[in-house]
Structure formats: structure tokens, C-alpha cells
N, C-alpha and C positions, 0 to 999 in steps of 0.2 A: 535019223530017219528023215529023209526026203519029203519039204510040205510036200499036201495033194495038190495039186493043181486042176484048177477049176476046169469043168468041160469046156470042150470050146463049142460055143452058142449053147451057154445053158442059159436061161433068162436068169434076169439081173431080181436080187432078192430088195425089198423096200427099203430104206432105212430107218433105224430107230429117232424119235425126235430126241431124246439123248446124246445122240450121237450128231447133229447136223452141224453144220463147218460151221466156224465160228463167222458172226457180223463182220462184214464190209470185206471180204475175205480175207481178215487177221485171223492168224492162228491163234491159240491158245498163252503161249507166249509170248506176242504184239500184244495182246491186250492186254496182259499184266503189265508189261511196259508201260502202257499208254495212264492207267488208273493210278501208276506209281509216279506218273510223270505230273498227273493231273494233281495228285495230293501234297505233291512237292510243291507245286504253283500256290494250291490254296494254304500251306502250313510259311510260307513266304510271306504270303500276302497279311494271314493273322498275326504275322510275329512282327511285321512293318507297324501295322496299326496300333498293338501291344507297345512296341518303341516310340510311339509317337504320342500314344496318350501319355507316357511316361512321363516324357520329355516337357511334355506341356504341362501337366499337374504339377512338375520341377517349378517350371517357371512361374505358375501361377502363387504356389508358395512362398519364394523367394520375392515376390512382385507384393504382394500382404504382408511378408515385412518389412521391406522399403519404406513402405508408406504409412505415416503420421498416424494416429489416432485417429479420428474425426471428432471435433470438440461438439458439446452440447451445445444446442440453441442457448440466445441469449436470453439472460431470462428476463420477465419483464420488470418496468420500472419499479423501483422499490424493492425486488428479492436481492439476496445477499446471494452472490455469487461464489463458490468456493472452488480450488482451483483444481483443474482436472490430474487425475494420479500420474498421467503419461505427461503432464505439463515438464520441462528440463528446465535448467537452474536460472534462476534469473541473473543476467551478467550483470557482473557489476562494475565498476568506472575503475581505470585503470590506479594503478599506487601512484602515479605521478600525472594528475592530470595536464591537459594545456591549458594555461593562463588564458584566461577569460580576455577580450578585447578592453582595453582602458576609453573608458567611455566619454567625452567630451567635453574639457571642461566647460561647467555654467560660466558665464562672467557675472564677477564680484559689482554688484552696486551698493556703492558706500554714499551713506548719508552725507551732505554738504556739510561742512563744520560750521558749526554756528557762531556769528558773529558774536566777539566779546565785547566791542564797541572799540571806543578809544579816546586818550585821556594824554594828553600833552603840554606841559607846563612848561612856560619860558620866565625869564625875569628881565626884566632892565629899568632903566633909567627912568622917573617922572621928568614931564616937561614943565617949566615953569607956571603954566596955564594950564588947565583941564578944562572943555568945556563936556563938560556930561549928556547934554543934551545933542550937542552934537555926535557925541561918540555912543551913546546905548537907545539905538535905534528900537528894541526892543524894547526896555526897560535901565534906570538908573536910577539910583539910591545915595544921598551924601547922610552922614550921622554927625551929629555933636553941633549944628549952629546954633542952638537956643538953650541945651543944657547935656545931662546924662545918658539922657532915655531919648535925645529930641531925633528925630528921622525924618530927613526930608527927601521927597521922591517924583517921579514921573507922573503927572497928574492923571495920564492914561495907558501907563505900563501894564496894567493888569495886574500888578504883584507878584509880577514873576518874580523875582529876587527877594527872597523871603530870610528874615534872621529867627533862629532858633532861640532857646531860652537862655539869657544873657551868666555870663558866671562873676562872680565875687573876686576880688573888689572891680570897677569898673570906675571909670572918672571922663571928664572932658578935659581937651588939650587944645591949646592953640600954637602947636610949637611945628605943624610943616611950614616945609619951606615954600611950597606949591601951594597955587591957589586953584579953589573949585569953581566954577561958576555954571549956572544954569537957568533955566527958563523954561516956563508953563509946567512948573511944583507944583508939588501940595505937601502941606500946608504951607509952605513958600512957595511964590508964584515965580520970584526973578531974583539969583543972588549974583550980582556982579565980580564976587569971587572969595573964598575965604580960606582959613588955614586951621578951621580946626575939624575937630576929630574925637576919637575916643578911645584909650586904652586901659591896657589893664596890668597888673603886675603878680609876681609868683608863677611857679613851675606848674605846668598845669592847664591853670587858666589860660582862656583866649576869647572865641569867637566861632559860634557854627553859623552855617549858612545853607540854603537849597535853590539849584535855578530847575528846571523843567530839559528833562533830556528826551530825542528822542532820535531817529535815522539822519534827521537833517543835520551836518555839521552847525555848531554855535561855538562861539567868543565871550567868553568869560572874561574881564580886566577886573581885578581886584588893587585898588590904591592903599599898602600898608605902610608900615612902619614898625621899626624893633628899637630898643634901647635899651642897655645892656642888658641884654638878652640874645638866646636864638632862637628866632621864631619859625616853625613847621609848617608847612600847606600842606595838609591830604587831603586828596579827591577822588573818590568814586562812583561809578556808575549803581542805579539800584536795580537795570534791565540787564546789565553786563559784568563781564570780572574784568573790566579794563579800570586801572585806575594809577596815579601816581603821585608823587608829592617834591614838594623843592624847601632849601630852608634860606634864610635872612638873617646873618650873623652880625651882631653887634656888641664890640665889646666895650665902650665907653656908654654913657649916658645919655651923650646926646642923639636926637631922634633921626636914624635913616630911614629911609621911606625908600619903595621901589612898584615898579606896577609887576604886578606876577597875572601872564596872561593865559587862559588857558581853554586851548581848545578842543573841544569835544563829540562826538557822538555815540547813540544807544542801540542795539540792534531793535529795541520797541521800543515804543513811549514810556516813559521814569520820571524819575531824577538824579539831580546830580548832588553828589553830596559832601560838601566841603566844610573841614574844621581847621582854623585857622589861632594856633595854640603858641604858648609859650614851653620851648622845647627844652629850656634850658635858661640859668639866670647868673650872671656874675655882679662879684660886690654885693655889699652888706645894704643896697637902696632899692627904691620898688622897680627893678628892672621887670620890662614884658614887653608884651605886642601891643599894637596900636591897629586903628581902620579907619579909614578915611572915607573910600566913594567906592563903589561897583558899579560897573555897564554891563549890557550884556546888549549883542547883536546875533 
């Protein structure tokens, strides 16, 4: 069946508001487009934002644990500190360390050695004449011109040449061959020269004696004699451990004499200490030592 078709010039009937064209004059289908097109745009835009907080809350996590602990404050003076649980190992120094630097040597100072003094004995020959006074500028000493015991000396020596306590048996002798002489004694004043003396006999016995030591070099001359006998010098220091000794061998009876000179010094003020002994005795007679005169300068 054929639609009706409308009169021609019938008036136009209203239209329903149901029915009015669609906005901006899109059809029904534009505009479903357009709402489809719009929700595309905003479910884009939610899902960029969705990815990006994602993305960032990633990193923020991964950035928290990168990073250290944060250590407690320190605490104040006097609390005990105890060590934090995220503290890691404390390192320790390698199994083979490096050798530390060798540090410089200090230099050595050594004490100066201390003098032991010094103590030198010569021997030789008497000269026909002694004058004592001229030779013991310091001090001079002759024994034996008036008996056993008799000692004649430097009226102003001081006593520096001192004789120890004499030993058994002990005699006077007139048998050198030298003569002593001296001038301004005591208790002789002037002896224009003599030849005696005093000895002793047996192994053993002799002679001690002491002069005064001290830094200043000194001269000791001792006037002996041995007869069959051999006679020893030892001399020591009592400041020092310098000391030496010489001997005078005689093997018949009659009397040798010799001057035994000996020179000295003490690292301090002492003395010197000399024993003049019978070392040794041959034959069945009173062989020993003998003493005559000492100087000292």
C-alpha cells in the first residue's frame, strides 16, 4: 500500500519536544560519536596519571632503600653508646699489613770513659852523687844515718813521703856505693854525703810507702838496693786502677842499688801506693832489700 501523501498546502503540524533535531545540528549518531570520542580522551588521560603515580611510588621505594639508616643522635657525655642494629661489620686490617715506617734512629751518647790514671816505672843506674835537695823539689826523705829507725827529711816537705809500718827484721847498712847529700833537714840540717841506709832480709819483708796523687803528673825516684835477693816495686793508684811494678834481681851478696823512677798521675786527688818487698831470696844468708833516699817532684 502506497503512503498517503500529504495535501498540498495543508498547514504544517508542531512538533513534539521529543522529537527536536538534535544540538548544533548533529544527528543522533554524531553525538554518540562525539561522547565516545570525549570518554576516550578522559579514560587516556586517567590511565597516564594511574601510570605515572605508579611509576613514581616505584621510585620512591627503591630510593628508601638505597638509603642508610639514619643513626641516632649522639648521646650526651657520659651515656654508653650502643651500636645501631643496621650498623655493618666493622673492617678489619688486612692478614698482611704494610710495615709501619722505621723511625729514626736516636743517636747513642756514651759516657766518656773514665780515667784510670797512670802508673810508669823505669830503672837505671845511681850516679855517684845524689843531691836530694836538689832533686825532690817537693819533698825528700834519706833513712839510716844515725841508726835503725833514724829518718832524715826536707825540713819543709810537708810529709808528703810518708813510710808505712816498718816489718821484721830491719837493720842499718853502710855498704852503697853512692853517696846522699843534702841540705835545710830535719832533724839534720846539712849532710855532705853518705852511704848508708837500711835493709831487711827474708822473703817477704821489705818496705811500704805513700806520696799524694792527683791529676797533676808527679816523679817519684826511689834509691834501692837488693842483695841476694829479688827485690819487687808495686805501685798503685787509690783514685785509679792504673798501677805497675818492676823487680831488681840480685844473685850474689853484695849490695846493687838502682834508682827506680816512677811517674804518675790520678784521675782525683789519692794516693799512691808503693810496697817495696823482698820477692824472692837465694843462699842460706840474710838476703833482701835495702832503701836509701826518695824525692818526689
Amino acid at each position: 500500500m502506497s503512503p498517503r501523501r500529504r495535501p498540498t498546502g495543508h498547514r504544517a503540524v508542531p512538533r513534539r519536544r521529543d522529537d527536536a533535531p538534535p544540538l548544533d545540528g548533529l544527528d543522533t549518531g554524531g553525538r554518540r560519536k562525539e561522547v565516545l570520542s570525549s570518554a576516550a580522551v578522559i579514560l587516556a588521560g586517567v590511565l597516564l596519571v594511574i601510570g605515572f603515580g605508579f611509576v613514581a611510588t616505584r621510585a620512591m621505594v627503591h630510593k628508601d632503600e638505597a638509603l642508610p639508616p639514619v643513626d641516632p643522635p649522639a648521646p650526651a657525655l657520659g651515656d654508653l653508646r650502643l651500636p645501631s642494629a643496621g650498623t655493618g661489620l666493622i673492617p678489619l686490617g688486612s692478614a698482611s699489613p704494610s710495615p709501619s715506617p722505621t723511625p729514626p734512629k736516636s743517636p747513642v751518647f756514651r759516657s766518656p770513659t773514665a780515667d784510670p790514671g797512670s802508673v810508669r816505672i823505669t830503672q837505671a843506674e845511681v850516679p855517684a852523687t845524689v843531691d836530694l835537695t836538689a832533686e825532690g823539689k817537693a819533698d825528700w826523705v834519706h833513712w839510716g844515718l844515725n841508726g835503725t829507725f833514724s829518718l832524715e827529711r826536707a825540713a819543709g816537705g810537708g810529709f808528703k813521703i810518708l813510710e808505712g809500718a816498718p816489718t821484721a827484721p830491719r837493720f842499718r847498712h853502710e855498704l852503697s856505693p853512692q853517696r846522699f847529700s843534702w841540705n835545710g833537714g830535719s832533724p839534720v840540717a846539712v849532710s855532705p854525703g853518705t852511704t848508708t841506709g837500711i835493709r831487711t832480709c827474708g822473703k817477704g819483708n821489705g818496705f811500704t810507702l805513700s806520696v799524694p796523687a792527683g791529676p797533676a803528673p808527679r816523679t817519684l825516684r826511689l834509691y834501692v838496693g837488693s842483695l841476694a835477693a829479688r827485690g819487687k816495686l808495686t805501685a798503685r793508684l787509690s783514685t785509679g786502677t792504673a798501677g805497675g811494678s818492676i823487680v831488681l834481681d840480685q844473685r850474689t851478696g853484695a849490695l846493687r842499688t838502682a834508682v827506680l823512677t816512677v811517674a804518675y798521675h790520678a784521675p782525683k786527688s789519692g794516693q799512691m801506693q808503693l810496697n817495696w818487698t823482698t820477692d824472692a831470696t837465694y843462699g842460706k844468708g840474710c838476703g833482701g832489700v835495702a832503701l836509701e833516699a826518695a824525692t818526689l817532684r
